[in-house]
NUVODO-310435 format. One record per atom (N, C-alpha, C): x, y, z. Coordinates in pm, 1 decimal. Example, Ala and Ser with C-alpha at 12.3 -4.5 7.8 and 13.67 -1.06 7.14 Angstrom:
2
+----------+----------+----------+
:     east :    north :       up :
+----------+----------+----------+
:   1319.0 :   -569.0 :    780.0 :
:   1230.0 :   -450.0 :    780.0 :
:   1320.0 :   -330.0 :    780.0 :
:   1285.0 :   -225.0 :    708.0 :
:   1367.0 :   -106.0 :    714.0 :
:   1290.0 :      3.0 :    787.0 :
+----------+----------+----------+
END
This chain:
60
+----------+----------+----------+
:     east :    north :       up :
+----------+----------+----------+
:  -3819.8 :  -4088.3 :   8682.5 :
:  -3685.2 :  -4050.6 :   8720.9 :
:  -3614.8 :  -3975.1 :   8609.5 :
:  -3637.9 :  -4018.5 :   8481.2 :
:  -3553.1 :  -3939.8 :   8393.1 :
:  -3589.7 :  -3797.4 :   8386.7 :
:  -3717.3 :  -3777.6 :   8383.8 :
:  -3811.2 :  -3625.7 :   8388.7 :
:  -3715.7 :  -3546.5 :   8498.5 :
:  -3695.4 :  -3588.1 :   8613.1 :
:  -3659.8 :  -3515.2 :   8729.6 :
:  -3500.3 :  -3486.9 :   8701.1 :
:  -3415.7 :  -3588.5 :   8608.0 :
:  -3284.0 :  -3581.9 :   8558.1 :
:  -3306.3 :  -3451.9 :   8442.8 :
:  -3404.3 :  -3417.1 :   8361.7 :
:  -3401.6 :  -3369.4 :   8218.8 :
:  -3414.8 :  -3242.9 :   8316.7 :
:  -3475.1 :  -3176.4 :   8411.8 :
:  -3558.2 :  -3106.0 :   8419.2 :
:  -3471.7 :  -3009.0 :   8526.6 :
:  -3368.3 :  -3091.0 :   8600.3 :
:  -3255.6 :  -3076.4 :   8694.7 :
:  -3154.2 :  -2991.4 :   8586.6 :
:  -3161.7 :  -3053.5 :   8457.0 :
:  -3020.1 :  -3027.3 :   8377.5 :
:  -3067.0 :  -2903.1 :   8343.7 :
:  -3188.3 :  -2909.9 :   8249.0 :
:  -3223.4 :  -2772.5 :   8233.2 :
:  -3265.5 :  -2651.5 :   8298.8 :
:  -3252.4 :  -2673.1 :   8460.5 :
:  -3254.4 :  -2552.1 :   8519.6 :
:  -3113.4 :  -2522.2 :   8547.3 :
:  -3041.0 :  -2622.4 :   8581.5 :
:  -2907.4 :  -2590.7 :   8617.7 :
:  -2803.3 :  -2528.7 :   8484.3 :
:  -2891.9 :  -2567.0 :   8362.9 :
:  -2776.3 :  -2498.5 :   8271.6 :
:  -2809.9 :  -2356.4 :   8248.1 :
:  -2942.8 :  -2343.4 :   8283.9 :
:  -3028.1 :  -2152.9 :   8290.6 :
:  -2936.8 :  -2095.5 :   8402.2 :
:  -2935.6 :  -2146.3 :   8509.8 :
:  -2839.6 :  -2060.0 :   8593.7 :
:  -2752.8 :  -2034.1 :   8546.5 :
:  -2662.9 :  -2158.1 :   8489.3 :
:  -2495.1 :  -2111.9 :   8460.8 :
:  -2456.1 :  -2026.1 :   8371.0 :
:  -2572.3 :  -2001.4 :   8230.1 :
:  -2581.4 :  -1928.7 :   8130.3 :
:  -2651.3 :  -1800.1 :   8155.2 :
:  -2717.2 :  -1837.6 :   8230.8 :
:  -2817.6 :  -1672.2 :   8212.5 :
:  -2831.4 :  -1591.2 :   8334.8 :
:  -2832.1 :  -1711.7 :   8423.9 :
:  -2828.5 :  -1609.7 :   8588.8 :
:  -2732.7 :  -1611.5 :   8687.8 :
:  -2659.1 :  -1656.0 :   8678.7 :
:  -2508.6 :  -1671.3 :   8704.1 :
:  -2393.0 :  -1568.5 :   8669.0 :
:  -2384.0 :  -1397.6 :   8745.9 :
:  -2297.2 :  -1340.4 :   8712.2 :
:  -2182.6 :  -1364.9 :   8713.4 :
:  -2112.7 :  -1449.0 :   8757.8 :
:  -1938.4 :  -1475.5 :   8763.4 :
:  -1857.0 :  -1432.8 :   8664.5 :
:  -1915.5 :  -1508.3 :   8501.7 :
:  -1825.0 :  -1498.1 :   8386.5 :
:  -1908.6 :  -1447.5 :   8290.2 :
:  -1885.1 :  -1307.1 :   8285.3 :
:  -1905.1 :  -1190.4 :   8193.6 :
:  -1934.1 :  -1306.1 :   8045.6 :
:  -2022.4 :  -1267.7 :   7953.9 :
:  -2011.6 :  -1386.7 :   7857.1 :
:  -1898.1 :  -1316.6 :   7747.8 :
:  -1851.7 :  -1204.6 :   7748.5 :
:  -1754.5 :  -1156.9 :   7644.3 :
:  -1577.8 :  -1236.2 :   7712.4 :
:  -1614.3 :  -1304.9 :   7782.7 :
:  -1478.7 :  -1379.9 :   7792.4 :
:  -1449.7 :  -1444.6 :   7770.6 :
:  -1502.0 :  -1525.7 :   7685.7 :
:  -1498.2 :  -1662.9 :   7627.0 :
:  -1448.5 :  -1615.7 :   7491.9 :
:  -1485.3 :  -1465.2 :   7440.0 :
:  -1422.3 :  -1385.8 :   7289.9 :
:  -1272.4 :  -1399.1 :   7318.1 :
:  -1246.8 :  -1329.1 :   7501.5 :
:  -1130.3 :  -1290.1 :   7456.6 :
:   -983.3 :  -1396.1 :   7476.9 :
:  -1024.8 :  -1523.8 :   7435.8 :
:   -927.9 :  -1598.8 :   7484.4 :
:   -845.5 :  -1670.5 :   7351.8 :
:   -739.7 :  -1672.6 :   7352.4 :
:   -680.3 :  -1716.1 :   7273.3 :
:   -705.0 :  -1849.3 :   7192.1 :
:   -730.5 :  -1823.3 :   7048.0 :
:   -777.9 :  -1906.1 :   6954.6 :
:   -645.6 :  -2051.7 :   6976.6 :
:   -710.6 :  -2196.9 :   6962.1 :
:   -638.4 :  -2279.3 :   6961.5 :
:   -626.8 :  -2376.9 :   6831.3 :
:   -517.8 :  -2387.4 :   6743.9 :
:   -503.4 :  -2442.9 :   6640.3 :
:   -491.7 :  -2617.1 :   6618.9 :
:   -600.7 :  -2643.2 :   6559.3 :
:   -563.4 :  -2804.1 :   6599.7 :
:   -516.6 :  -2889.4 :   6478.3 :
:   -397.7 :  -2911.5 :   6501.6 :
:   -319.3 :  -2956.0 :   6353.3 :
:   -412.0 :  -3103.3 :   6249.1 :
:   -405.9 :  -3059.6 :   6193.5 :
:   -463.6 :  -3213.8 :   6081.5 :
:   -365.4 :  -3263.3 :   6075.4 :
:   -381.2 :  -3415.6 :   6076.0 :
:   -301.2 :  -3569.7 :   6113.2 :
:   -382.2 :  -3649.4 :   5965.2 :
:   -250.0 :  -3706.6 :   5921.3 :
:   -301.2 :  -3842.8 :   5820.1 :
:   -298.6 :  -3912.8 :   5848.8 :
:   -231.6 :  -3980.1 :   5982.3 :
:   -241.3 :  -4103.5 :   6004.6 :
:   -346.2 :  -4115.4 :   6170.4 :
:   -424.2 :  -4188.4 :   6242.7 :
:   -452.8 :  -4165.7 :   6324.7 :
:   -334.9 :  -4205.0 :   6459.1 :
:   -334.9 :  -4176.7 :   6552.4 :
:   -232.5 :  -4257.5 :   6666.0 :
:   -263.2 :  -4355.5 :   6725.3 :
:   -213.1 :  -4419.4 :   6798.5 :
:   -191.6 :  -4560.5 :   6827.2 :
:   -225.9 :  -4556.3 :   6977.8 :
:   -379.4 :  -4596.3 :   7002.8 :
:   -419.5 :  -4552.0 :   7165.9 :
:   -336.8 :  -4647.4 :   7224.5 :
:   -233.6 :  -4643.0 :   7287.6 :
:   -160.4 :  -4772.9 :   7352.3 :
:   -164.9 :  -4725.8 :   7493.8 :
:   -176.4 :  -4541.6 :   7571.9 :
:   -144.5 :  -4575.6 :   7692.8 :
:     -0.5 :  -4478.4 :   7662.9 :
:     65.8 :  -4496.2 :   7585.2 :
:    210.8 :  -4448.8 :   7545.6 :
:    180.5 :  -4315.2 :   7509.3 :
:    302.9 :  -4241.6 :   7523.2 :
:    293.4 :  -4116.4 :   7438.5 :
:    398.0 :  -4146.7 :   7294.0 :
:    480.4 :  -4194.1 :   7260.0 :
:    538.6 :  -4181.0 :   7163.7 :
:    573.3 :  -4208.7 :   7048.8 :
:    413.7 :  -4204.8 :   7001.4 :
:    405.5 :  -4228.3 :   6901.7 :
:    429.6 :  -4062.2 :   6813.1 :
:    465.8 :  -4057.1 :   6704.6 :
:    518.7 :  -3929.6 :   6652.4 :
:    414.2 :  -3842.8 :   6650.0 :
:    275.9 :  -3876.3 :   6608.7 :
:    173.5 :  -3769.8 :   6588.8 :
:    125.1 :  -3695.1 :   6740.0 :
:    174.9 :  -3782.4 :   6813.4 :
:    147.6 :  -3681.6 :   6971.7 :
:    221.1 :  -3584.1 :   6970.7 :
:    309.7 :  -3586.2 :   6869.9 :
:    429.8 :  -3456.6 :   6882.1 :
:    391.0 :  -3305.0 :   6845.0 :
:    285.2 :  -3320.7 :   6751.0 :
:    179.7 :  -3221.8 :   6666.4 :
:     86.4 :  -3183.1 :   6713.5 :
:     86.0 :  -3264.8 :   6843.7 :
:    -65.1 :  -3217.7 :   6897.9 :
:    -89.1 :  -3102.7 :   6961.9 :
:   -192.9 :  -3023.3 :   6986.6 :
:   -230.3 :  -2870.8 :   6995.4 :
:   -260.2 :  -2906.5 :   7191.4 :
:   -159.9 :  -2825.2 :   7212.2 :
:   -181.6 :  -2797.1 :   7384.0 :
:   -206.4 :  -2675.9 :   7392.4 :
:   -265.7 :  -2707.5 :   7532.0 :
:   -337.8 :  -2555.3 :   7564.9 :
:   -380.2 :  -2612.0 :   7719.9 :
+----------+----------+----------+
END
């Protein structure tokens, strides 16, 4: 079973990369770079947003 899982993934990721015209591969260049701020303290997984370092965080 895993063979038929490994073997599934790696044809299906050849299509999406190599034979799959949809997305030109120069479009992934032209998209806007995203900055992801460095944090000293880590945040506090509670579920909450408000803890202060969520305030810094890089959306996109």
């Amino acid at each position: 079973m895993h063979k038929t899982i490994l073997y599934t993934t790696c044809i299906m990721t050849a299509f999406v990369f190599f034979l799959y015209p949809g997305v030109p591969l120069n479009a992934i260049e032209e998209k806007e770079a995203i900055e992801i701020p460095l944090i000293d303290n880590p945040p506090t997984l509670d579920g909450k947003l408000d803890d202060p370092v969520w305030k810094t965080a890089a959306r996109f």
